[in-house]
N, CA, C and O of each residue as an XYZ file, in Angstrom:
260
protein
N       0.835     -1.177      0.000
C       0.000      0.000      0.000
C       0.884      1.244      0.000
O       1.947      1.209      0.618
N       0.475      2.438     -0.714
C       1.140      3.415     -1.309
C       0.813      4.396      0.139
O      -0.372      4.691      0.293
N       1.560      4.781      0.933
C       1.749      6.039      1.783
C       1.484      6.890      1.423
O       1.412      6.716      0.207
N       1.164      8.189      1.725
C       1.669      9.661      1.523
C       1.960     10.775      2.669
O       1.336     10.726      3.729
N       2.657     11.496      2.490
C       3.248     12.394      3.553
C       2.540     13.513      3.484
O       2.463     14.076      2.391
N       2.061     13.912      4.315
C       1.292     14.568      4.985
C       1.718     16.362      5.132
O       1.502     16.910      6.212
N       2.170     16.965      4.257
C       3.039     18.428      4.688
C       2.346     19.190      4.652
O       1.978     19.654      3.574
N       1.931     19.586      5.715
C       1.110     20.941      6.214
C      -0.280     20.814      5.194
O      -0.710     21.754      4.525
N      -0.773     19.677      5.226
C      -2.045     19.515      4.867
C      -2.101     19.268      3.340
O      -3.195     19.107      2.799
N      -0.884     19.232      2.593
C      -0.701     18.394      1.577
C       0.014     17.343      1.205
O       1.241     17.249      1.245
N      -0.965     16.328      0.740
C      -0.154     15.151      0.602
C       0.821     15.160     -0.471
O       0.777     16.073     -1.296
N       1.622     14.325     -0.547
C       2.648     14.877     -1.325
C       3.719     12.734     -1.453
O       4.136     12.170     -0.442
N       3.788     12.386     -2.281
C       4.275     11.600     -2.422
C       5.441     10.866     -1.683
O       6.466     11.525     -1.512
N       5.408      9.620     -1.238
C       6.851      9.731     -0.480
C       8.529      9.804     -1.518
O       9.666     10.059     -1.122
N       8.097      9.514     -2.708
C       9.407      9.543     -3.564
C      10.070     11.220     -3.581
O      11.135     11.682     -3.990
N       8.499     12.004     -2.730
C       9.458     13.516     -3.155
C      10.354     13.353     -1.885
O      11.556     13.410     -2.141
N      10.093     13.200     -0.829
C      11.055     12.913      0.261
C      12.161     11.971     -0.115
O      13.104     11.952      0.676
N      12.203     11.534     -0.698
C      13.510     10.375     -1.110
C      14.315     11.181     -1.815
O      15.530     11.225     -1.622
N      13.428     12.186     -3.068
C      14.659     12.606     -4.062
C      15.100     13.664     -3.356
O      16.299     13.939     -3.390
N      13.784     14.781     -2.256
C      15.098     15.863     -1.298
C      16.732     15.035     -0.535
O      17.916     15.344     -0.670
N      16.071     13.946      0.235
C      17.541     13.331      0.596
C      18.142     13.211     -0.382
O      19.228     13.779     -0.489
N      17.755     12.627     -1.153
C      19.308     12.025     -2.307
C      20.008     13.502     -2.797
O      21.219     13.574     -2.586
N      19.382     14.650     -3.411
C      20.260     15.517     -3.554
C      20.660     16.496     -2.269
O      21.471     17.421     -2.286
N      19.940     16.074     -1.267
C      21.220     16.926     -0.433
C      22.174     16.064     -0.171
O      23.107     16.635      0.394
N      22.384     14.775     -0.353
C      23.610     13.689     -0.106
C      24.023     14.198     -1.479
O      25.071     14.800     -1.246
N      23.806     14.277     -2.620
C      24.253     13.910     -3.738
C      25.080     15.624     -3.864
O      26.253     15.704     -4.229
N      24.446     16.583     -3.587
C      25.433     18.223     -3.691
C      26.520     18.438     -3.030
O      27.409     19.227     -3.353
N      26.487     17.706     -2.029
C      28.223     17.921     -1.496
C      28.616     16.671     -2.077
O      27.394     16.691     -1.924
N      28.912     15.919     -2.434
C      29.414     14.679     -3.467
C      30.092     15.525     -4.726
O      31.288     15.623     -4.999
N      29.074     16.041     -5.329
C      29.755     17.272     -6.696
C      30.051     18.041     -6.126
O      30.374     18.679     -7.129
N      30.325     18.796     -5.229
C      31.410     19.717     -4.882
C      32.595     19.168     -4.862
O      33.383     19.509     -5.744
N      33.058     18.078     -3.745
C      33.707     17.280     -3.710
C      34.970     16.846     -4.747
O      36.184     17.036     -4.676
N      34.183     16.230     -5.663
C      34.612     15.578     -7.049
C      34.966     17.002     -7.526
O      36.191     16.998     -7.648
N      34.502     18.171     -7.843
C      34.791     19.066     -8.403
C      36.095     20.064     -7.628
O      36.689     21.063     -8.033
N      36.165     19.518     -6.749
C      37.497     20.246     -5.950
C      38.585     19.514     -6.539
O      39.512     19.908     -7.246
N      38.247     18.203     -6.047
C      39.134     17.443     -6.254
C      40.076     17.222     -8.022
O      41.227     17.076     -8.435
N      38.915     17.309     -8.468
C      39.371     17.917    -10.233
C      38.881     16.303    -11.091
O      39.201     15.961    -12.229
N      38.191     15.688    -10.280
C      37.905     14.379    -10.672
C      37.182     14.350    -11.956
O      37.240     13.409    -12.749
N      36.441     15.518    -12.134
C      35.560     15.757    -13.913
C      36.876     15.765    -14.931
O      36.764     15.187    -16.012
N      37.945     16.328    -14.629
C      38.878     16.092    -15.990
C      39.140     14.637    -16.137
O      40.213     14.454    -16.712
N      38.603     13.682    -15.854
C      38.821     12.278    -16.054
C      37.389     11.645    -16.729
O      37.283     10.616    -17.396
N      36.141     12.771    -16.262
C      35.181     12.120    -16.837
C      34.417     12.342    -18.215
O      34.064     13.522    -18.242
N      34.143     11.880    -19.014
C      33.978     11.877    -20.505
C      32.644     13.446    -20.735
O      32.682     14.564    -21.249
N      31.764     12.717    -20.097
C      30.518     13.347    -20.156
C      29.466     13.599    -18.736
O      28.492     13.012    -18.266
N      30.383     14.981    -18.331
C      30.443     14.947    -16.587
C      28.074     15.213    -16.820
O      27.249     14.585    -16.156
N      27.924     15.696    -17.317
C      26.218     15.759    -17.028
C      25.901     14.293    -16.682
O      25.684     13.935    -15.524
N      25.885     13.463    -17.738
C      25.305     12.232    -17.610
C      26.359     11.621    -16.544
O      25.920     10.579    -16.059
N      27.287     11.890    -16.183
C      28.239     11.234    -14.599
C      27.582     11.360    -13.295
O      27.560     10.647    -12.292
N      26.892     12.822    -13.708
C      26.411     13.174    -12.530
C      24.935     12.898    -12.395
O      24.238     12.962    -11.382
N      24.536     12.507    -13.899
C      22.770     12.462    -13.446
C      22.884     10.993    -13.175
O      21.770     10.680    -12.754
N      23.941      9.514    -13.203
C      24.184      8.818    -13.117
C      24.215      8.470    -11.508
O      23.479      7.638    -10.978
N      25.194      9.255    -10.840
C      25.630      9.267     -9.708
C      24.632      9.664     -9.199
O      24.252      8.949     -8.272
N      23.674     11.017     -9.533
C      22.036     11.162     -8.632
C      21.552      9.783     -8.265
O      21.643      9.231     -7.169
N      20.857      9.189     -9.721
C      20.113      8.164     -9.739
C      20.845      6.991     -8.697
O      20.083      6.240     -8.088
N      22.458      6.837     -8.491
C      22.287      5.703     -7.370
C      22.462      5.809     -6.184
O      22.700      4.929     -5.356
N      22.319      7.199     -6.026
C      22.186      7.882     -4.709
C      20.560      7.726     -4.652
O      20.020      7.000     -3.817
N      20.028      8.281     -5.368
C      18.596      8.178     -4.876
C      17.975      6.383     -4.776
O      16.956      6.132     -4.132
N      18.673      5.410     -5.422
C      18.445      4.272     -4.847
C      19.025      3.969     -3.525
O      18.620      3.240     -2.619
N      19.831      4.540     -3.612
C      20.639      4.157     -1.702
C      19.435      4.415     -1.251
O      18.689      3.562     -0.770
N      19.088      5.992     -1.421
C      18.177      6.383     -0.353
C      16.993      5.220      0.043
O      16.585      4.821      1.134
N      16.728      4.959     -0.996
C      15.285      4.815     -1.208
C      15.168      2.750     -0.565
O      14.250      2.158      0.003
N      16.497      2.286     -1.009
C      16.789      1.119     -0.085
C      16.669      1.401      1.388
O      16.037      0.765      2.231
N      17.359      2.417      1.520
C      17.571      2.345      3.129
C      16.590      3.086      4.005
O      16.755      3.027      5.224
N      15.137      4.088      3.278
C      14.113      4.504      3.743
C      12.767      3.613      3.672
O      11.740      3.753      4.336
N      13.017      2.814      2.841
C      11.689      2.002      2.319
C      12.240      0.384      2.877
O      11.531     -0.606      2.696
């Protein structure tokens, strides 16, 4: 059975709560990598990073659900 979260009197899906965690885990991650200079190694840093979202937002979503 499908939940929903309850925010100030609107329901609101629980996957939107999953994807706020994953990108606040996932924005200091690209800072990170980007200090570090780790994009001059990567081919096609957009899709690296919409890559790296997506298995961040499965972590999340393993370890909330």
């Amino acid at each position: 059975m499908i939940k929903e979260l309850d925010l100030f009197g609107v329901y609101a899906p629980p996957l939107l709560l999953h994807l706020a965690v994953a990108f606040a885990l996932w924005r200091p991650l690209r800072m990170a990598l980007e200090r570090l200079g780790f994009y001059r190694l990567v081919w096609r840093p957009a899709l690296f990073n919409l890559a790296v979202y997506v298995i961040t937002l499965a972590g999340v979503w393993a370890v909330l659900s």
